[in-house]
C-alpha positions in Angstrom: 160.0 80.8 46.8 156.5 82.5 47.5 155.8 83.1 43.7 156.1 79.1 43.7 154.4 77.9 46.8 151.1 80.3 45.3 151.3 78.6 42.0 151.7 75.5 43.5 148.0 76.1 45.2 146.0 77.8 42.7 146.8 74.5 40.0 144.4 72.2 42.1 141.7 74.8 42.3 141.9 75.1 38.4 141.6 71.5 37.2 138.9 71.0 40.2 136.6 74.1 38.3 136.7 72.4 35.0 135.2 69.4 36.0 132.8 71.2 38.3 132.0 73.4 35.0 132.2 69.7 32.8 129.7 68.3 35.2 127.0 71.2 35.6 127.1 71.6 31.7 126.1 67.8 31.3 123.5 68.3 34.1 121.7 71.0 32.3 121.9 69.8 29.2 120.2 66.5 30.7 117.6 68.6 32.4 116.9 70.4 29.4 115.9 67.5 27.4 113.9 66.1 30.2 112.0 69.5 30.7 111.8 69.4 26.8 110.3 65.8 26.9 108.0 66.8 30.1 106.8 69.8 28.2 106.1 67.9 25.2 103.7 65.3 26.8 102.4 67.7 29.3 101.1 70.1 26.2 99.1 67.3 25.2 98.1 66.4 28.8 96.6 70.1 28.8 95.0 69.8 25.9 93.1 66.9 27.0 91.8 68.7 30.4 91.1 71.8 28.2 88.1 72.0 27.2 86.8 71.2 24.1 83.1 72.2 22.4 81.5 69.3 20.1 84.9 67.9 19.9 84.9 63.9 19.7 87.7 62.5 21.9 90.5 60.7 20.0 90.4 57.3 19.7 92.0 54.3 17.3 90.9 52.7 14.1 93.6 50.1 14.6 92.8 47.2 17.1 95.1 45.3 19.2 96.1 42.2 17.2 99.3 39.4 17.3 101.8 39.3 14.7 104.1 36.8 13.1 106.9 38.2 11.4 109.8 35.5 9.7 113.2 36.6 11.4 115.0 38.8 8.3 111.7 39.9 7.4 110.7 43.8 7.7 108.2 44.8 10.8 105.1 46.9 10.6 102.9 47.6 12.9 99.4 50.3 12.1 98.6 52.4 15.1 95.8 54.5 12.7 93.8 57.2 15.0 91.2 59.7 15.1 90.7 62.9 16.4 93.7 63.2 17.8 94.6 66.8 16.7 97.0 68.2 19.0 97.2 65.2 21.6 100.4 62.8 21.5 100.9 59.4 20.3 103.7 57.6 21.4 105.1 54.1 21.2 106.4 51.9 24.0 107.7 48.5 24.5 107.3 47.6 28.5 108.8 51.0 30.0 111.0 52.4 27.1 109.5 55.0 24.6 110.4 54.0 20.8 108.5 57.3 19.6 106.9 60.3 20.5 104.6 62.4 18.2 106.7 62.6 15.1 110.0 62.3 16.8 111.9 58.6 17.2 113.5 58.5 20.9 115.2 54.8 20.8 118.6 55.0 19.2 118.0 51.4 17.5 118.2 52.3 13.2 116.5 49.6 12.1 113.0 51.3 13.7 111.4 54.3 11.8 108.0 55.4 11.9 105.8 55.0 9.1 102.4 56.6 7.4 99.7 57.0 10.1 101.8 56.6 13.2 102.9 52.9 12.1 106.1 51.3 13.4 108.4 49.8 11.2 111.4 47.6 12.0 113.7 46.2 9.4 115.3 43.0 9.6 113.4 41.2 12.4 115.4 39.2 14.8 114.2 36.3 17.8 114.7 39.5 20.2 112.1 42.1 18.1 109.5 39.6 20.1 107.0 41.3 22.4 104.6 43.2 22.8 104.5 47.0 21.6 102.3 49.9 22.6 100.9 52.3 20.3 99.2 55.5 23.5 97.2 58.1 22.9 98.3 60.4 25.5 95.4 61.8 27.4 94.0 62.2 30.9 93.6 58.7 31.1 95.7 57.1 28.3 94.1 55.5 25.8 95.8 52.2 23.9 96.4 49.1 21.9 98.2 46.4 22.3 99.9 44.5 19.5 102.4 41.3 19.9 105.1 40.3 17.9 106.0 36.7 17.3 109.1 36.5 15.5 109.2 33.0 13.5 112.5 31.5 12.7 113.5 28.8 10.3 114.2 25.2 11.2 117.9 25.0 11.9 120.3 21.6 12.9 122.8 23.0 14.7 124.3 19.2 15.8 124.1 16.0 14.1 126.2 12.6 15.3 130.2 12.3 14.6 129.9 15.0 11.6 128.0 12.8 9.9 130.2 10.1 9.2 130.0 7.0 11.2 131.8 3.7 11.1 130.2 0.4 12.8 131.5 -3.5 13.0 129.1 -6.2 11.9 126.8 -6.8 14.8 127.2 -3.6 16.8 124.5 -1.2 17.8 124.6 3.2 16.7 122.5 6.1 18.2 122.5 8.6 15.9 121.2 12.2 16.9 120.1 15.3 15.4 119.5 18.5 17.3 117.8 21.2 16.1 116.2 24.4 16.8 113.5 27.3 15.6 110.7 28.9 16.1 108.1 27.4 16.8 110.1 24.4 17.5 111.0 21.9 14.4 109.6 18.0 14.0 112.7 15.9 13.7 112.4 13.1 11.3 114.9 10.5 10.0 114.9 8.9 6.9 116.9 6.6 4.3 118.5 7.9 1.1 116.6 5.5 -1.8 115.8 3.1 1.1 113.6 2.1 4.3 115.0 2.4 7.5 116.2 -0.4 8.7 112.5 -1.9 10.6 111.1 -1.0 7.3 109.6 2.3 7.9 109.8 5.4 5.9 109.8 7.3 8.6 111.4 8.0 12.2 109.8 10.9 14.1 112.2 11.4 16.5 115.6 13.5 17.0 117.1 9.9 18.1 118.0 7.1 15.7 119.1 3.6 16.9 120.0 0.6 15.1 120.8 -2.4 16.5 122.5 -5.7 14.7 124.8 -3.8 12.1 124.8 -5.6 8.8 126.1 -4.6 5.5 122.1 -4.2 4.1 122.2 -1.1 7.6 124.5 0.9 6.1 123.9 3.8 3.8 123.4 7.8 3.9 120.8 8.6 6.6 119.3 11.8 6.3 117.9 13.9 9.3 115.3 16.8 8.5 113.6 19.3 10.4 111.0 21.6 10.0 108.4 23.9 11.5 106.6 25.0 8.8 108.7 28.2 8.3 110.8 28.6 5.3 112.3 25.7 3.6 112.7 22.7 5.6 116.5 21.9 6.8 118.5 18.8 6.6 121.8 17.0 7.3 122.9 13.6 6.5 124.8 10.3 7.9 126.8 8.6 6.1 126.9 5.1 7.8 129.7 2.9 7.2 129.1 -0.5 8.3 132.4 -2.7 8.3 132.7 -6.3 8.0 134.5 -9.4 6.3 133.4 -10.5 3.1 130.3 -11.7 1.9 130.0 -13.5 -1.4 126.9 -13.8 -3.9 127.3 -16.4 -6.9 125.4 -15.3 -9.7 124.5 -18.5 -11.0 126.0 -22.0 -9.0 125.9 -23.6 -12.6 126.8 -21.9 -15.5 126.7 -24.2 -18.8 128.0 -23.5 -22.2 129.4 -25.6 -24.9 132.7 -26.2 -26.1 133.7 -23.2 -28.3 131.8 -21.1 -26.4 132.3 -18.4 -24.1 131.6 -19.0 -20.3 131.4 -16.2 -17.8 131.6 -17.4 -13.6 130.5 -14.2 -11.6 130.9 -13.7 -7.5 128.9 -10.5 -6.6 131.2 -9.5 -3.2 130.4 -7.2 -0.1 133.0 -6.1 2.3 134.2 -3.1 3.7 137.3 -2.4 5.9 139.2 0.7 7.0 139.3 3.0 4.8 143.2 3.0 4.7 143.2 -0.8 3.8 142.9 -1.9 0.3 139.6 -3.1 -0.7 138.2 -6.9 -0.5 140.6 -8.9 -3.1 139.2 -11.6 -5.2 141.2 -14.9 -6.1 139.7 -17.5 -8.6 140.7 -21.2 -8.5 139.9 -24.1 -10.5 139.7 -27.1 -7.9 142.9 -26.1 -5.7 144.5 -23.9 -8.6 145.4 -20.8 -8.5 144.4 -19.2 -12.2 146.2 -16.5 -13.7 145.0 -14.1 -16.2 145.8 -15.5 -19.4 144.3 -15.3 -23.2 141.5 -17.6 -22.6 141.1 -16.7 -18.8 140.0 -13.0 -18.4 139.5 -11.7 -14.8 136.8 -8.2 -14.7 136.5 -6.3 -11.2 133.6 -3.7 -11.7 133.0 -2.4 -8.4 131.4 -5.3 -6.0 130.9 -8.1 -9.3 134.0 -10.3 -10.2 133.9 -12.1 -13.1 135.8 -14.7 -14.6 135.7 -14.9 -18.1 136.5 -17.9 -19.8 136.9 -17.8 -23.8 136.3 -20.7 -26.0 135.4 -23.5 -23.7 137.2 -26.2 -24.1 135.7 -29.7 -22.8 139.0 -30.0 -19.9 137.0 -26.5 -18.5 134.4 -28.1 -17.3 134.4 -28.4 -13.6 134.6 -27.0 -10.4 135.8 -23.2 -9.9 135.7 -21.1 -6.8 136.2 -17.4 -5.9 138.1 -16.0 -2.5 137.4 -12.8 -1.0 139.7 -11.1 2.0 140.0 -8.4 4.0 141.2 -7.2 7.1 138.4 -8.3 8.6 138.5 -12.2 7.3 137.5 -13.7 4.3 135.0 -15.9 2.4 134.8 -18.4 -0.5 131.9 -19.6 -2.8 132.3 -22.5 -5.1 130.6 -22.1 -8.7 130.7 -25.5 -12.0 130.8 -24.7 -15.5 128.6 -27.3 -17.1 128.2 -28.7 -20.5 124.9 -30.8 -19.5 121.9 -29.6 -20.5 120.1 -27.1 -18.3 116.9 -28.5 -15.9 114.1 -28.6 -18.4 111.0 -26.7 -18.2 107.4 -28.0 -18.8 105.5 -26.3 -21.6 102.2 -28.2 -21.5 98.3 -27.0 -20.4 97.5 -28.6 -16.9 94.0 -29.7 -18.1 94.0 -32.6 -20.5 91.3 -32.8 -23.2 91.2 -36.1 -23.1 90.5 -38.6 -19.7 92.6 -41.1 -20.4 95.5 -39.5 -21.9 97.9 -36.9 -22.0 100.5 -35.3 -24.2 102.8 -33.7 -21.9 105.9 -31.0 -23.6 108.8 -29.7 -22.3 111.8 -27.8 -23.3 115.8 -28.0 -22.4 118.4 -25.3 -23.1 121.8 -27.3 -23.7 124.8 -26.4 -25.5 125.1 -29.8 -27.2 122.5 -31.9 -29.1 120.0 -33.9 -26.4 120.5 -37.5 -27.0 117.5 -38.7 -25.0 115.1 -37.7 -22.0 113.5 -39.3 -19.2 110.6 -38.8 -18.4 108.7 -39.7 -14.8 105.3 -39.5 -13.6 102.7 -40.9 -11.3 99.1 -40.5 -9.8 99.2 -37.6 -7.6 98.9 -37.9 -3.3 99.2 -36.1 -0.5 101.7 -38.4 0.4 104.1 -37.7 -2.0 104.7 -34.4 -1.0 106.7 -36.1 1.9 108.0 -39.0 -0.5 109.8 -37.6 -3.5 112.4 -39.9 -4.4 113.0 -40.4 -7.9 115.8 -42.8 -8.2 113.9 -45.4 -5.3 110.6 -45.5 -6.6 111.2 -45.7 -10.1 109.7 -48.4 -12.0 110.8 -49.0 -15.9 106.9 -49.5 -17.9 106.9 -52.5 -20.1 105.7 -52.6 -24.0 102.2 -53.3 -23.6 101.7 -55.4 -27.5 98.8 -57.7 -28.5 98.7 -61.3 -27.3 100.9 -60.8 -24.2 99.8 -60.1 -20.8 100.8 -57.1 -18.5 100.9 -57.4 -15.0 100.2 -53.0 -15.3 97.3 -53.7 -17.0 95.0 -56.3 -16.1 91.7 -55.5 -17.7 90.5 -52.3 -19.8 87.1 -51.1 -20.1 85.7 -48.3 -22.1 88.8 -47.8 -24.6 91.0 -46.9 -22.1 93.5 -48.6 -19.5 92.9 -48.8 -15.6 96.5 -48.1 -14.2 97.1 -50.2 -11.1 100.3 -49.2 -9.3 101.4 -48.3 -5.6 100.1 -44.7 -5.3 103.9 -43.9 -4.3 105.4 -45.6 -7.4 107.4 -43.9 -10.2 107.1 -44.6 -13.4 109.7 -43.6 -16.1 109.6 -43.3 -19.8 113.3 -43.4 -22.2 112.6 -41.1 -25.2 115.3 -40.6 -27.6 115.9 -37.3 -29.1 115.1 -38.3 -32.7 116.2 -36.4 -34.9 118.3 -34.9 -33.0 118.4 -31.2 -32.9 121.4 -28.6 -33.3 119.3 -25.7 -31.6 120.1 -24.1 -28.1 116.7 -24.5 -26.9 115.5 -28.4 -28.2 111.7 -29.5 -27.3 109.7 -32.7 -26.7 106.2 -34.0 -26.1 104.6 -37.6 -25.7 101.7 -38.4 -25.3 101.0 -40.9 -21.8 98.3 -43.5 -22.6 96.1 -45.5 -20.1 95.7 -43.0 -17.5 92.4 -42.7 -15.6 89.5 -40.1 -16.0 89.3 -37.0 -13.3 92.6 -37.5 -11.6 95.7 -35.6 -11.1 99.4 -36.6 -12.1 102.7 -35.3 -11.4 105.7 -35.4 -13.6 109.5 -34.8 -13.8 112.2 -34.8 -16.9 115.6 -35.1 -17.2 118.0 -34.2 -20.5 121.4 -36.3 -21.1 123.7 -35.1 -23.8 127.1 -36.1 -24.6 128.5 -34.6 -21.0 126.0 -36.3 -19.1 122.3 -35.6 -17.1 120.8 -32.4 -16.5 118.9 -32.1 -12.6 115.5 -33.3 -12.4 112.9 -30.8 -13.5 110.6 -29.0 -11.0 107.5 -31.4 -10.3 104.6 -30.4 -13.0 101.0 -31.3 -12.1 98.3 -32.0 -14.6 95.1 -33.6 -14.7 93.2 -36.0 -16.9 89.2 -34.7 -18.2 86.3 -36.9 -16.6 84.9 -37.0 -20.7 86.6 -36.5 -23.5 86.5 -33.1 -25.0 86.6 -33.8 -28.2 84.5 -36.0 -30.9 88.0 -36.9 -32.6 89.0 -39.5 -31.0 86.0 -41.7 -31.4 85.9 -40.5 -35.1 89.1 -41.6 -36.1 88.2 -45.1 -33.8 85.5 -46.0 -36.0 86.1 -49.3 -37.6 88.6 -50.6 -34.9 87.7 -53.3 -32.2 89.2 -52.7 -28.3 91.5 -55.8 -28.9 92.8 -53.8 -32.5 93.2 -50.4 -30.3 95.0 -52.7 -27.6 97.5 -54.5 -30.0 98.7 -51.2 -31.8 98.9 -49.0 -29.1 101.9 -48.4 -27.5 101.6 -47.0 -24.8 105.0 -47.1 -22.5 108.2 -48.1 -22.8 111.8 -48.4 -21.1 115.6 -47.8 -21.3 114.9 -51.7 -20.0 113.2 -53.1 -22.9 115.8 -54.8 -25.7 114.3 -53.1 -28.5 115.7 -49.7 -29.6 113.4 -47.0 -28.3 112.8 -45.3 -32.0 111.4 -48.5 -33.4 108.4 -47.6 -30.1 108.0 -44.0 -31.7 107.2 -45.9 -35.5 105.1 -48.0 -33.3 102.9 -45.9 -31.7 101.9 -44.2 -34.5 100.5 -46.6 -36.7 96.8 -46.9 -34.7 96.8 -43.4 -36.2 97.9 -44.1 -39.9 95.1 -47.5 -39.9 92.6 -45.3 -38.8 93.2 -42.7 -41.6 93.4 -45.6 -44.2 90.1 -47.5 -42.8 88.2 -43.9 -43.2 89.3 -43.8 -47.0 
């Protein structure tokens, strides 16, 4: 029982003397090290108070000087002496040591030292930032001082929703984009292949709002930042802006001719949720429903809808309309297919040559042959441009013939006619389309008599064919000369008294008159054909 008692003692005592032993062996090694180090910078603390003869003092060709590395990028920084022989140069970064002499005493392995007592660090990071201490370890240390900016790329790190975004007509979006770097990146917004919605190219701010949400808002907004390091970065928004259908007509009138082919387009806008079909499109003609058939072809290419109509038949002609829904509501737009000729356009200089006459020409796109035009005009006031209306003020022109009196036309002086009218008077001229004409695109001219010199006149035309009227032309302006600026008229007048010119000129005449309107065209061109046979 003794034997056991003693063994049960002396086991303490042993474990207790190998840590005592673990313990004093870490100690002295510690010491050692630190009596190594001591030794090391205190042999070059002796050798600076030793004396030297004609020895210069160390000192650095390097100066003290700020860096900027780009994060990733490898560090260097020259600590280049002189006369430093058997003195120590160390490196130091606030109060740790990186290097002494030759030997590197911070366990970081990206840091080595280089030629000539530079530092190098390899793969820079935000926390390599600083500044680093290249001594000369004398009496009185001698150093420089370098510091280390470390730049980093522009980075977003947070932009709105994930970059997608959904917003109801007429609601309001704040869209933002944070970003970081060093030094600290411009935030900018703009538009993919558009201006931001004030019309800008440009937002400089991490914050876009919109307010108002239309369809024309929506789009891919793209955020950038940069700071001048490296490539600048970028995110985008795509902005979804959802509302009920909107519906563009391509043309309110379409004409064509029978046998042709007609084509009705609706250009429609609307977007819904995404898990609900897109905007669908129903043509009618008046209240029916139509249905795709041989002659009746319905297209869908992405937002235009077109109906197709092949060879038009004269029952086609009408009114058609096309129907847009969504979950959101729905819109309708009503388009004619016409066979009346299209509004004519005026083809004629402004300036006459002459300054009491005019030949005014136009030209009509129509399907089907022009059987006649009218043709209005009237002295020009700044009146009319509140008093417009054709079908009030429109007065039929009589035939003006030799031997009868014209209340239009009371005197003439000087070869040509003193118009006396109500400045707000129409007058309008029936001209038959003689011979008629089989082309698309069918022209006309005439030339309006008895006007006065050095004033201004406005005119308007309208086509009929066989399916009826075309609109009234846009108003045309033009102006008589104050003289004549040409010799050919007088020359082909010689011969003729005023009462000959006066009895074979015809100058107007009306869908009112009883005789037929081409025996007036035969008419007014005889003056010319006597004046040709008189110069022979």
């Amino acid at each position: 029982m003794g034997n056991i008692k003693r063994n049960n003692l002396q086991l303490p005592q042993s474990t207790h003397n190998r840590k005592f032993h673990l313990l004093f062996s870490n100690i002295f090694k510690s010491m050692v090290l630190l009596n190594a180090l001591i030794v090391f910078i205190s042999f070059g603390l002796i050798q600076s108070v030793t004396p030297h003869v004609n020895k210069p003092e160390p000192s650095f060709i390097s100066r003290s000087e700020t860096f900027k590395f780009v994060a990733g990028d490898a560090i260097r920084l020259p600590c280049e002496v002189a006369n430093v022989e058997n003195f120590i140069v160390a490196w130091k970064r606030g109060i740790a040591i990186i290097s002494a002499g030759t030997v590197k005493v911070t366990p970081d392995p990206r840091v080595r030292l280089g030629n000539g007592y530079s530092l190098e660090i390899r793969d820079a990071v935000p926390q390599d930032a600083g500044d680093y201490i290249c001594q000369i370890a004398t009496l009185e240390p001698r150093e420089i001082t370098h510091t280390v900016e470390i730049l980093v790329p522009a980075r977003i790190h947070h932009i709105s929703s994930g970059g997608h975004l959904q917003v109801k007509k007429g609601g309001s979006v704040r869209i933002e984009c944070s970003a970081s770097g060093n030094p600290s990146p411009n935030v900018t917004w703009t538009r993919k292949n558009n201006v931001l919605p004030n019309g800008d190219e440009k937002l400089y701010a991490p914050t876009l709002s919109i307010e108002n949400m239309d369809r024309h808002k929506g789009g891919v907004y793209i955020c950038t930042a940069n700071n001048g390091v490296g490539k600048p970065a970028s995110s985008q928004v795509v902005l979804h802006v959802l509302y009920p259908p909107e519906i563009q007509v391509e043309s309110p009138v379409v004409y064509s001719g029978e046998g042709q082919e007609a084509m009705l387009v609706c250009i429609v806008h609307g977007e819904a949720q995404p898990e609900v079909n897109k905007n669908e499109v129903i043509w009618f003609r008046d209240t029916m429903q139509l249905d795709t058939t041989e002659r009746h072809i319905m297209e869908n290419r992405g937002s235009r809808h077109t109906l197709i109509i092949r060879k038009v038949h004269p029952q086609d002609f009408g009114n058609y309309s096309c129907n847009a829904e969504n979950q959101l509501g729905k819109s309708k737009k009503y388009l004619q297919l016409s066979g009346k000729p299209n509004t004519a356009i005026f083809r004629s200089a402004p300036i006459s040559q002459y300054k009491d006459r005019y030949n005014i020409s136009w030209t009509v796109d129509s399907h089907s042959p022009i059987e006649e035009y009218k043709l209005f005009f009237r002295r020009s006031s700044e009146e009319h441009e509140l008093d417009n209306n054709i079908e009030q003020q429109s007065q039929p022109l009589q035939h003006q013939s030799h031997g009868h009196s014209n209340s239009i036309y009371p005197n003439y002086r000087n070869n040509y006619a003193n118009l006396h009218w109500s400045r707000n008077d129409w007058r309008d001229v029936v001209l038959p389309a003689i011979p008629l004409s089989h082309l698309y695109t069918q022209s006309m001219s005439y030339m309006i008599r008895g006007l006065e010199p050095d004033q201004q006149y406005e005119a308007k035309v309208q086509a009929r064919n066989r399916y009826g009227w075309s609109e009234v032309s846009e108003r045309f302006t033009f102006s008589t000369s104050s003289n004549d600026l040409t010799d050919i008229g007088s020359f082909l007048n010689h011969g003729l008294s005023d009462s000959e010119m006066r009895g074979l000129s015809v100058t107007y005449y009306s869908h009112t008159s009883r005789i037929h309107p081409t025996v007036y065209l035969y008419l007014a061109a005889l003056p010319t054909l006597i004046r040709l046979i008189k110069l022979l």
